[in-house]
MARVO-58145 format. One record per atom (N, C-alpha, C): residue in one letter; atom name; x, y, z. Coordinates in steps of 0.02 Angstrom, whole numbers. Example, Ala and Ser with C-alpha at 12.3 -4.5 7.8 and 13.67 -1.06 7.14 Angstrom:
2
guvex roro px py pz
A N 660 -284 390
A CA 615 -225 390
A C 660 -165 390
S N 642 -112 354
S CA 684 -53 357
S C 645 2 394
//
This chain:
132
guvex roro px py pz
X N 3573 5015 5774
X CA 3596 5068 5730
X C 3572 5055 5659
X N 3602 4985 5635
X CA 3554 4981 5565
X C 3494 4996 5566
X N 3442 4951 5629
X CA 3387 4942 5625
X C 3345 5017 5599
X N 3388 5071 5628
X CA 3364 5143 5628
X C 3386 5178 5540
X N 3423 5159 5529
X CA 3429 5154 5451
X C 3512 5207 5451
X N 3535 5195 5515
X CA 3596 5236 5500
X C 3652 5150 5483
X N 3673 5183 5433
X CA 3736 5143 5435
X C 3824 5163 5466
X N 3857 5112 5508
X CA 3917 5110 5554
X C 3963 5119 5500
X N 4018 5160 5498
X CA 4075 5176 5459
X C 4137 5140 5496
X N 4183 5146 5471
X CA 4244 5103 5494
X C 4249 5119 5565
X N 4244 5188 5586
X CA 4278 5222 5643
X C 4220 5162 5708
X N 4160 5167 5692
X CA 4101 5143 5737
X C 4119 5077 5751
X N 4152 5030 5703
X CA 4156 4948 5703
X C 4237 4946 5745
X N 4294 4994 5727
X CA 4320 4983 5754
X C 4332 5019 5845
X N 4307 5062 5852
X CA 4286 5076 5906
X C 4236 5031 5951
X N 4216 4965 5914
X CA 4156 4927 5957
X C 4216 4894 5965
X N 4259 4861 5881
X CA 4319 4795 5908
X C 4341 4810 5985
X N 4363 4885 5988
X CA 4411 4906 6045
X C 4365 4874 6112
X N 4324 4911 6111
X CA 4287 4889 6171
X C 4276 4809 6186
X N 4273 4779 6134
X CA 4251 4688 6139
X C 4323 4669 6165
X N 4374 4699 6120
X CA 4440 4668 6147
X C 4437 4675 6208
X N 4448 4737 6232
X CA 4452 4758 6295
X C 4432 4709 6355
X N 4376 4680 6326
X CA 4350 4649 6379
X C 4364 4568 6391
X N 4409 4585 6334
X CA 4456 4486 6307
X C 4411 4466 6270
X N 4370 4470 6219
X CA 4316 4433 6187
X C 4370 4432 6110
X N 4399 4415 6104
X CA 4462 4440 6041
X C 4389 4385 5968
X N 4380 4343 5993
X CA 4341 4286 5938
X C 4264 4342 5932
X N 4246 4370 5965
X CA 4187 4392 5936
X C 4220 4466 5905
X N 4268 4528 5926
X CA 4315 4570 5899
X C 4328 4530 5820
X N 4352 4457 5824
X CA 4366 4444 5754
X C 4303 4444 5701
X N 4241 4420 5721
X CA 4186 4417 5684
X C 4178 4474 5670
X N 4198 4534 5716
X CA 4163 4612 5665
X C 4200 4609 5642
X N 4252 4605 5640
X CA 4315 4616 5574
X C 4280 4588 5497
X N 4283 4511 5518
X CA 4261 4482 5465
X C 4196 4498 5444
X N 4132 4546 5476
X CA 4093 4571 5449
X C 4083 4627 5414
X N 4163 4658 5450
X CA 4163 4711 5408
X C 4186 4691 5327
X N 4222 4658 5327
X CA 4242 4634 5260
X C 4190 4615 5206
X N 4131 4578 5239
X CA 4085 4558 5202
X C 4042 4626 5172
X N 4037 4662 5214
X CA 4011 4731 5202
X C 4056 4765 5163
X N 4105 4733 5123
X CA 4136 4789 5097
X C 4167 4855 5121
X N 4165 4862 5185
X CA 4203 4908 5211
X C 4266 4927 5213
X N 4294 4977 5211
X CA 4393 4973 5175
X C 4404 4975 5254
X N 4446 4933 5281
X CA 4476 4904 5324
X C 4520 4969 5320
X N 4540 4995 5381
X CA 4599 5045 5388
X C 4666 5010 5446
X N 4729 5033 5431
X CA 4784 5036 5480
X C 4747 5025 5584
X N 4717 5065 5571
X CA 4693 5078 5622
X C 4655 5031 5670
X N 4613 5000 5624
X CA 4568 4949 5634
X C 4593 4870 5628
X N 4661 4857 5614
X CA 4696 4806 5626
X C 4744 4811 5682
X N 4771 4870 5684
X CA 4805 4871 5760
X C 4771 4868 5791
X N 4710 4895 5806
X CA 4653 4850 5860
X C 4632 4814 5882
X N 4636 4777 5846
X CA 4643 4702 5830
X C 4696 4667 5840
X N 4743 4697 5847
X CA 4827 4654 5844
X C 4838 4685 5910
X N 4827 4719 5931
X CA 4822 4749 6003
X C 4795 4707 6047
X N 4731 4682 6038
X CA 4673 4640 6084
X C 4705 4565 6085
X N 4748 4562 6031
X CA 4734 4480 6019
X C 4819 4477 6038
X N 4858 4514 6052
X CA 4933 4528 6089
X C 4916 4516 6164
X N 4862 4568 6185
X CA 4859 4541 6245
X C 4820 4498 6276
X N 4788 4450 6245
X CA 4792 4385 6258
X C 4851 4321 6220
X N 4907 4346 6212
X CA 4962 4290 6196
X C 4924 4253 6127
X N 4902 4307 6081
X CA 4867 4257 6025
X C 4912 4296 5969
X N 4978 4263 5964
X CA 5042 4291 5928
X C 5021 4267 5850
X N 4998 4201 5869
X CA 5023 4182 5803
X C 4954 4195 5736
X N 4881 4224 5770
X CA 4829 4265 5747
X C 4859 4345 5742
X N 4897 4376 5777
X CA 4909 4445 5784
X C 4966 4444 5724
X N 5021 4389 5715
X CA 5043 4390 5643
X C 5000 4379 5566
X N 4971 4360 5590
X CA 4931 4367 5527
X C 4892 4389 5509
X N 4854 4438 5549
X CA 4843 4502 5526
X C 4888 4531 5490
X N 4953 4534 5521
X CA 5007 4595 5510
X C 5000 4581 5435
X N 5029 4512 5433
X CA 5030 4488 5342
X C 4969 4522 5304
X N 4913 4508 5335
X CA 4825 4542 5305
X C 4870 4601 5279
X N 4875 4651 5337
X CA 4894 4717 5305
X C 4939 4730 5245
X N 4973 4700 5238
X CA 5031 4681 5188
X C 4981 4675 5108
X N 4942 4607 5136
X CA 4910 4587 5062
X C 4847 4655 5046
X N 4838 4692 5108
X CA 4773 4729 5077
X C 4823 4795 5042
X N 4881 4812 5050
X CA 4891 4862 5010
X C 4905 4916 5068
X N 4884 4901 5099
X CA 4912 4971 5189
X C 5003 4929 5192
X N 4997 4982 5259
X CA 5067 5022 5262
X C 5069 4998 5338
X N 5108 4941 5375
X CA 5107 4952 5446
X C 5139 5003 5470
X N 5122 5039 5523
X CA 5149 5088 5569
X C 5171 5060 5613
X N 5228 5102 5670
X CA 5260 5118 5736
X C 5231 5075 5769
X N 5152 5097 5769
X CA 5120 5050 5805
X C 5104 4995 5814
X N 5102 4978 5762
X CA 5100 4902 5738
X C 5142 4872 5760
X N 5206 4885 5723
X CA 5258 4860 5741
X C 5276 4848 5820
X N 5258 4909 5858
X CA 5269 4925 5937
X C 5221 4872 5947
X N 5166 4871 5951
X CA 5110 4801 5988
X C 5131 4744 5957
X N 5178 4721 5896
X CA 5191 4679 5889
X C 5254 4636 5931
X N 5291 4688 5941
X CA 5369 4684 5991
X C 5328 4678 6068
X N 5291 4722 6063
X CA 5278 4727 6152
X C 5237 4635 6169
X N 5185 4622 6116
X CA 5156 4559 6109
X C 5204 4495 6140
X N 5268 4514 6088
X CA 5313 4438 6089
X C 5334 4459 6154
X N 5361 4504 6180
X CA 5411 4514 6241
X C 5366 4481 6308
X N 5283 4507 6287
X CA 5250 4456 6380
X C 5254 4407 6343
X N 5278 4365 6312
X CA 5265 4299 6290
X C 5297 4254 6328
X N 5349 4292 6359
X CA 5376 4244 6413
X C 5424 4224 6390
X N 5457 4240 6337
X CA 5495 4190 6303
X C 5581 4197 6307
X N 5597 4257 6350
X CA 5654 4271 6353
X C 5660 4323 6315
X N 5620 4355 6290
X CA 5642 4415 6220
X C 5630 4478 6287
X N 5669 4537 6273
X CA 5650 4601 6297
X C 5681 4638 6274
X N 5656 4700 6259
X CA 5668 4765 6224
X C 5714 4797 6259
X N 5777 4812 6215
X CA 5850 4839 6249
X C 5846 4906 6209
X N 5883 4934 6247
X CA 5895 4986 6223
X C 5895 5016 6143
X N 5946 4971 6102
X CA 5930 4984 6017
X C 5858 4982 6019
X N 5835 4937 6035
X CA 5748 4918 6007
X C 5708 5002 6007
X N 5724 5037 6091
X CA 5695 5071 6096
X C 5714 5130 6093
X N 5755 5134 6074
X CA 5797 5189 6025
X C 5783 5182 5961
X N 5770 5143 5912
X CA 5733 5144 5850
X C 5673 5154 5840
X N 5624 5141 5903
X CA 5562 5158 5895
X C 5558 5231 5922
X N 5587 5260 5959
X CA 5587 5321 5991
X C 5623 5381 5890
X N 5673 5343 5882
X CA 5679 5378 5819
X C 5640 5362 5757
X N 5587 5317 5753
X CA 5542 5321 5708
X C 5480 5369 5716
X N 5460 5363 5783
X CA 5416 5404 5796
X C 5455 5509 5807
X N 5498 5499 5831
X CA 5525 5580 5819
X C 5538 5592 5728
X N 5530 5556 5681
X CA 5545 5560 5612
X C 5471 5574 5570
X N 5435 5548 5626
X CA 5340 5542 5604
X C 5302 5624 5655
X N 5361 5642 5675
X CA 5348 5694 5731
X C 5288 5692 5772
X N 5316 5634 5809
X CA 5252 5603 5837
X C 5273 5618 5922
X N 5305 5676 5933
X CA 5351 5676 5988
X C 5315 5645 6068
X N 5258 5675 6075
X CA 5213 5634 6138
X C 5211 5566 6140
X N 5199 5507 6086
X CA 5211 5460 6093
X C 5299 5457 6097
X N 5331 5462 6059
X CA 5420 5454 6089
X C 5441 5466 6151
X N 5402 5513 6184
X CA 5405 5537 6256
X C 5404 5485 6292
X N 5337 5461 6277
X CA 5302 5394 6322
X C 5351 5341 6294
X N 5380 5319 6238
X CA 5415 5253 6244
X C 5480 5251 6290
X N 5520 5343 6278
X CA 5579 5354 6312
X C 5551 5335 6381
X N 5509 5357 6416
X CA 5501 5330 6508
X C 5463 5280 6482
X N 5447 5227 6468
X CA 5461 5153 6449
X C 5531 5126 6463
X N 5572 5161 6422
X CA 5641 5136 6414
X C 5659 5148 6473
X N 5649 5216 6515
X CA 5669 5214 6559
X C 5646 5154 6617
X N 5615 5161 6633
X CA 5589 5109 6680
X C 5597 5033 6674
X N 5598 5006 6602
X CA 5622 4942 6573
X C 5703 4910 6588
X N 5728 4954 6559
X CA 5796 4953 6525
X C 5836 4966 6593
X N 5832 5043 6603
X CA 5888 5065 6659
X C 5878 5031 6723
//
């Protein structure tokens, strides 16, 4: 893509992270990150839950927190989502944690407040299937 003289915008790098995660490669997913940075590229919300997504589901908690912090120091705003892949992360951790009812009743009312109602849909049959 460079070679052709187009240059990749945020959406392109993080749409490749997705795919690298996807495939468990979370350490080479981290190098575009960190190349995007070098490039000066403005890092979006978007493009760290991607990241905190990939590296959740490989049990890499204590990298997927510190992103979260990243977001914090760059001046963004975590979302639902974030937060949600961050909860869903710790819970396969094995560790005894699972999402009760409050949990998912607060995220179901954050997202109906963001009128995000299709995702609330999907967490409510979550809850259902989890919980009940």
């Amino acid at each position: 893509m460079i070679q052709r003289g187009l240059q990749p915008i945020v959406v392109t790098f993080t749409t490749k992270i997705n795919g690298v995660c996807k495939k468990g490669k979370t350490k080479e997913a981290n190098e575009l990150l960190e190349f995007m940075s070098q490039k000066s590229l403005q890092l979006n919300v978007v493009t760290f839950n991607t990241m905190i997504n990939g590296l959740c589901k490989e049990g890499k908690m204590e990298e997927a927190n510190g992103l979260l912090e990243l977001i914090s120091q760059r001046g963004l705003e975590p979302t639902v989502v974030t937060f949600t892949t961050m909860i869903n992360g710790v819970c396969k951790e094995g560790k005894g944690l699972q999402p009760n009812v409050v949990t998912f009743s607060t995220m179901i009312n954050g997202l109906c407040k963001e009128e995000k109602m299709e995702e609330a849909n999907g967490m409510m049959e979550s809850m259902i299937q989890r919980v009940l």
